[in-house]
N, C-alpha and C positions, 0 to 999 in steps of 0.2 A: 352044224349039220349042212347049211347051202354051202360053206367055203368046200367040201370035200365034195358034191355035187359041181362045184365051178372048176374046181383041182380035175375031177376026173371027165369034165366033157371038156375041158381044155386038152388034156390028153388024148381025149379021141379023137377032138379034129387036126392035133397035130400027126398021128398017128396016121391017120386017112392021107393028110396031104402032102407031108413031108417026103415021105419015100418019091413020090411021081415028079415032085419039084428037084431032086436031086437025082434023078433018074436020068431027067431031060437035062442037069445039068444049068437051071436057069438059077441063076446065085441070084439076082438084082431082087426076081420075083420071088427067090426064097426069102429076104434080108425085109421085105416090103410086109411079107405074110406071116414071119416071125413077128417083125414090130407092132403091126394092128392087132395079132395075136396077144402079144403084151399088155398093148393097153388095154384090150377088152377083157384080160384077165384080172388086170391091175382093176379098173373098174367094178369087173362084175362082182370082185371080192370085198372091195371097200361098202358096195351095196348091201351084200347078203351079211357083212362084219356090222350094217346099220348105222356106217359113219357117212354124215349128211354131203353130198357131190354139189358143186354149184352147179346152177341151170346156166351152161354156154349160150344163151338166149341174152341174158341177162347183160353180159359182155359184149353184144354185139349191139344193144340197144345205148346199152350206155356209151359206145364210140360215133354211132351214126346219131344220134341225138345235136350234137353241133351242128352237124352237117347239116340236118333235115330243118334247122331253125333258122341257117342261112338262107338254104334256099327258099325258106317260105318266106324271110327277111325282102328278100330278093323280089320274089313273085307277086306280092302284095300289092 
């Protein structure tokens, strides 16, 4: 039931926005607003399909975790 909910307001904001993007003619800003588009559908779908996303939090903690033990190595 959500993935056709996520299908069809994917549709409407491409709908709203794509016409005015090709209107003006701006490809770069079309190509930028397709893509986010994607991933946020790619997403919202994996979400409401109930398959588990990692938290990008997680990723970032585990790269700057070195870092932060030198520099407290350092500071000490």
């Amino acid at each position: 039931m959500w993935i056709i909910i996520v299908i069809f307001a994917v549709g409407i904001m491409a709908a709203l926005q794509l016409p005015s993007l090709n209107k003006k003619k701006l490809r770069k800003e079309r190509s930028v607003y397709l893509l986010l588009l994607f991933i946020a559908f790619v997403l919202a779908s994996l979400e409401s399909l109930r398959i588990k996303i990692p938290n990008p939090l997680d990723a970032v903690t585990i790269a700057v975790k070195p870092i932060t033990m030198v520099i407290n190595y350092i500071f000490q």
